[in-house]
C-alpha positions in Angstrom: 8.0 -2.4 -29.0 10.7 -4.3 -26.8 11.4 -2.8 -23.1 15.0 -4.3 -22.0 13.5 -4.7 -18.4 16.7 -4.0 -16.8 17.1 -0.5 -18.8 13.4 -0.2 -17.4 14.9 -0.9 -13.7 18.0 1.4 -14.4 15.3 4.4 -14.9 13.0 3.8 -12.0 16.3 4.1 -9.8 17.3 7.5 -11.8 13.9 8.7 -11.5 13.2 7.5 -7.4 16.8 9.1 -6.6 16.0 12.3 -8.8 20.2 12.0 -9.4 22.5 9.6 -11.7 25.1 9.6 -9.0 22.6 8.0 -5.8 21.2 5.9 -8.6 24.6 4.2 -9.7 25.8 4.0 -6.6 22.1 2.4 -5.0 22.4 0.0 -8.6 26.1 -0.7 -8.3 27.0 0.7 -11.5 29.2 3.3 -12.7 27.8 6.6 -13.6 28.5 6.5 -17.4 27.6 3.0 -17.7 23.7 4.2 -16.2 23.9 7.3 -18.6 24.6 5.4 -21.5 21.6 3.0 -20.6 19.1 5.7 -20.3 20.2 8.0 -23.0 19.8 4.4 -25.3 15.9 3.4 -23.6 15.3 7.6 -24.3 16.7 6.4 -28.3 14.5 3.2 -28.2 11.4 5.0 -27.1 11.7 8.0 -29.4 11.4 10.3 -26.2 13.2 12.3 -23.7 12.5 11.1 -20.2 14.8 13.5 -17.9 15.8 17.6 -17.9 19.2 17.2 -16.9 20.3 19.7 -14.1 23.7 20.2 -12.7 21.8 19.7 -9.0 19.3 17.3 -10.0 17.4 15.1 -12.3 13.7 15.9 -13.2 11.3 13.7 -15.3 9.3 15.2 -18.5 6.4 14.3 -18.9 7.0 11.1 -20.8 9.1 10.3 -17.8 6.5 11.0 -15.4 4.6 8.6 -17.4 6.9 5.8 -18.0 7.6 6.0 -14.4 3.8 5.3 -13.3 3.6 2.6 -16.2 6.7 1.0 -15.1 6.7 0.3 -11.7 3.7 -2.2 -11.9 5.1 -3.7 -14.6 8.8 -4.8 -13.0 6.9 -6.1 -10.2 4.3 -8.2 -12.3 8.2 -9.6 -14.0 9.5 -10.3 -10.6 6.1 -12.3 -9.3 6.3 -13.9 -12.7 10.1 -15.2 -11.5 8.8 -16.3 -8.2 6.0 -17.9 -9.3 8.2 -20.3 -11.7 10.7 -20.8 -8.9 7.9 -21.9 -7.1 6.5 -24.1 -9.2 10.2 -25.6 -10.0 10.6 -26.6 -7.1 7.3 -28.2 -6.5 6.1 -25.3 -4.0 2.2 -25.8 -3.9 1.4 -22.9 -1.8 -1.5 -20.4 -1.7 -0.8 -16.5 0.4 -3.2 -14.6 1.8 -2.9 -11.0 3.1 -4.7 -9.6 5.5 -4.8 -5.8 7.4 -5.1 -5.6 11.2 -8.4 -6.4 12.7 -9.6 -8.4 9.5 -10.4 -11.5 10.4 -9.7 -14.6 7.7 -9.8 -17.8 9.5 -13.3 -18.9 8.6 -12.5 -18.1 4.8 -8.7 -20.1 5.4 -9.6 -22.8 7.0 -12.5 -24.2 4.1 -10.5 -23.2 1.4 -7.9 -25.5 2.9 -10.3 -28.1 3.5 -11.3 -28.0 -0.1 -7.6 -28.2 -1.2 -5.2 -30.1 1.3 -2.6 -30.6 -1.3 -2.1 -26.8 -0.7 0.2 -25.3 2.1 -2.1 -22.6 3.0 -0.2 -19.5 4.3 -1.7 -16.0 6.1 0.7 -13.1 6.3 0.0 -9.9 8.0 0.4 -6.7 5.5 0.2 -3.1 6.2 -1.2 0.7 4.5 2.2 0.9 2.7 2.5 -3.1 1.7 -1.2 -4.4 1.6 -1.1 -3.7 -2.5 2.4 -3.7 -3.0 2.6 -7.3 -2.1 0.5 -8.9 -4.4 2.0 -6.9 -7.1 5.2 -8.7 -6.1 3.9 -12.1 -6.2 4.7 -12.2 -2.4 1.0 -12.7 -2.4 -1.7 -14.4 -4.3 -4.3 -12.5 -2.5 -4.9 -9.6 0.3 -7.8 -8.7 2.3 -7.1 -4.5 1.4 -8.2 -1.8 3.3 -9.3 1.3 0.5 -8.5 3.8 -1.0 -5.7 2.0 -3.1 -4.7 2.4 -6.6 -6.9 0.2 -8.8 -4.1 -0.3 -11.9 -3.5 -4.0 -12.4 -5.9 -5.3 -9.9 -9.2 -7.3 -9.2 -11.0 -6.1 -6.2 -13.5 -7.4 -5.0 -15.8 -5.9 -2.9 -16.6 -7.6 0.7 -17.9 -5.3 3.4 -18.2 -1.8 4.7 -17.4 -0.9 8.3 -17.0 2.6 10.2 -14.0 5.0 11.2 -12.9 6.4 14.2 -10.7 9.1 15.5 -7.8 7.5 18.0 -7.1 10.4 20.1 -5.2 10.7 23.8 -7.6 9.3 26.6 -7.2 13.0 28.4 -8.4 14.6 25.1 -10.8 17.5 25.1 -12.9 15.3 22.5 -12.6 11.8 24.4 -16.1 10.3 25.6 -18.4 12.3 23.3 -20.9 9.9 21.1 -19.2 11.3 18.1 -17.6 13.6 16.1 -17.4 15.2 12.8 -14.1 15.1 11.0 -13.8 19.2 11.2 -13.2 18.7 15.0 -9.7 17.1 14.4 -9.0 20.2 11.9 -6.2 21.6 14.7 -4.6 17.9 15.6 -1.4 16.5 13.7 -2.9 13.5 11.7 0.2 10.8 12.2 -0.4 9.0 9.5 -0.7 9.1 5.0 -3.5 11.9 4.3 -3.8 9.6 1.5 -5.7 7.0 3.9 -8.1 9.4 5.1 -8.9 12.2 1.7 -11.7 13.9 4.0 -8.5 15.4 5.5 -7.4 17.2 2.3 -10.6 18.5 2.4 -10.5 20.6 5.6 -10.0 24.1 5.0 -8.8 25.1 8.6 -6.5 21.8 8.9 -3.0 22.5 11.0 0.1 23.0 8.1 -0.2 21.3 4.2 0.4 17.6 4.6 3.1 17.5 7.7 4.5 14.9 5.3 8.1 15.7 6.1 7.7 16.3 10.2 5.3 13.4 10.7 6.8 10.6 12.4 8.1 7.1 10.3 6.5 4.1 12.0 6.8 0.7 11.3 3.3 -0.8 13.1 -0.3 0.6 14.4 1.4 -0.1 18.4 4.2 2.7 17.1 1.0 5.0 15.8 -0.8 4.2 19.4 2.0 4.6 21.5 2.6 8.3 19.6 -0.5 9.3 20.2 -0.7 8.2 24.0 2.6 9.9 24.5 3.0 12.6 22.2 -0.1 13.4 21.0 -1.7 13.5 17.5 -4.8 11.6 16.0 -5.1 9.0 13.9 -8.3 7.5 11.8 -8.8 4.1 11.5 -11.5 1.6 11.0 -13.3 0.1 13.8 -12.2 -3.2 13.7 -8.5 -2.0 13.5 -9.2 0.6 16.6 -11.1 -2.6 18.5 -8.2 -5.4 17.7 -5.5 -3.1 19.4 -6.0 -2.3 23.5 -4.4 0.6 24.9 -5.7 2.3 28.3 -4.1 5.6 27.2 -6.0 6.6 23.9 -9.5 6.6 23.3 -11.4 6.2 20.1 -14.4 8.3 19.3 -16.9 7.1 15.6 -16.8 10.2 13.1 -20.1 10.6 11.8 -19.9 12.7 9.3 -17.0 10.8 7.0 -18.3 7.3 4.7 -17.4 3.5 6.0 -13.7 1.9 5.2 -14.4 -0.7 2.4 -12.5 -3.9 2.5 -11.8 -6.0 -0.8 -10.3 -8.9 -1.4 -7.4 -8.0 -4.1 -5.2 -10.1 -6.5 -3.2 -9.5 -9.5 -5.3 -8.7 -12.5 -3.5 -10.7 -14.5 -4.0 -13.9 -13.3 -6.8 -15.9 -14.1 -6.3 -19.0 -11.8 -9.3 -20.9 -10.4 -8.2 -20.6 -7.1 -8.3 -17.2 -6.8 -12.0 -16.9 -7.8 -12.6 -19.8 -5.5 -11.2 -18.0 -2.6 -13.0 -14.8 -3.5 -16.4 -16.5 -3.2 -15.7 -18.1 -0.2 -15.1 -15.2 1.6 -17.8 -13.2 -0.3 -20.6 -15.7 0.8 -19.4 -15.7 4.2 -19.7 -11.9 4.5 
């Protein structure tokens, strides 16, 4: 079966904006020309992929699934643009991602030795972009912190390393050896429950997920200066806690929560000799 990819793209708007009207309008389409698009990919499919309300939009199941098929797949389309470009144009370039207190210099600097003709480039990723970016093709690989989702990558293990609660220097819990991860149960976590899952698991944890009062920051200093001034906890790996100084928070290890892994990540459907090349260097200097 043929997906038109921009029918594809027309859907992921409808289903990301749960409306046809905030969809058209962030597409810059007309309404009737979207419906007419999705009501023709629900034809080519064989399957109905929205319940039609007269307040909102919800997927069916099929949509629910289409949406979490499609989303990797318009990226992999848009890296496979960029990548052409690139090579149009003569670009001989090689990216490498890397999270906040991960260091990559040693790995960089012999894979450019090995490969001069490359113009070897290091960009700075975050929790919400570390993944995302390679999908893309903004990135050919990325140092990624875990838990991410799996689905159309190559991991490859490098190293474990432990977490830390980053709490207000004046905190009741600041200065002890360590913790366990049921002493932060009445803080505000400030940051994606889905980084640190031992938090789900708390039974006596303050409100559900906080998702829609927590604070939107753009950097760890935002996340550290929150927590010096307002309060709130964070978890984060050593490293990251070590590579950022700030006299008003402390960080105390959690002992009773596993390591952070870090992996080295590219798309799985590339099969270039580079990557693997890169992988081993930084595996064998780990």
């Amino acid at each position: 079966m043929d997906v038109d990819m921009r029918k594809l793209r027309y859907f992921v708007a409808v289903a990301e904006e749960s409306h046809f009207g905030r969809a058209a309008e962030r597409l810059h389409i007309t309404q009737p020309v979207l419906s007419r698009q999705i009501r023709a990919l629900e034809h080519e499919l064989g399957v109905r992929l929205f319940t039609r309300g007269k307040q909102s939009t919800e997927l069916t199941a099929a949509g629910r699934q289409l949406l979490e098929d499609a989303r990797p797949l318009l990226a992999s389309a848009q890296a496979l643009g960029r990548r052409v470009l690139q090579a149009a144009h003569g670009a001989a370039t090689f990216t490498v991602g890397f999270m906040p207190g991960i260091t990559v210099t040693r790995a960089v600097r012999e894979f450019t030795a090995r490969h001069p003709e490359l113009d070897v480039q290091v960009v700075r990723t975050s929790w919400d972009t570390q993944v995302q970016a390679v999908h893309e093709g903004l990135l050919d690989v990325s140092f990624v912190r875990l838990p991410v989702e799996h689905r159309g990558l190559t991991l490859r293990p490098l190293f474990r390393e432990p977490r830390v609660a980053i709490i207000p220097a004046h905190h009741r819990l600041a200065g002890k050896e360590s913790i366990g991860i049921a002493d932060l149960a009445a803080e505000r976590l400030l940051q994606d429950p889905d980084a640190v899952p031992e938090w789900r698991d708390l039974p006596d944890r303050i409100g559900a997920e906080e998702a829609g009062s927590r604070p939107v920051f753009r950097s760890v200093e935002e996340k550290l200066e929150h927590v010096a001034t307002s309060g709130g906890v964070l978890v984060l790996p050593l490293s990251t806690a070590a590579y950022y100084t700030h006299t008003d928070v402390a960080h105390v290890p959690i002992d009773d929560i596993g390591p952070n892994e870090v992996c080295l990540a590219w798309s799985a459907d590339r099969h270039s000799p580079l990557l693997s090349e890169f992988a081993d260097i930084t595996a064998a200097q780990q």
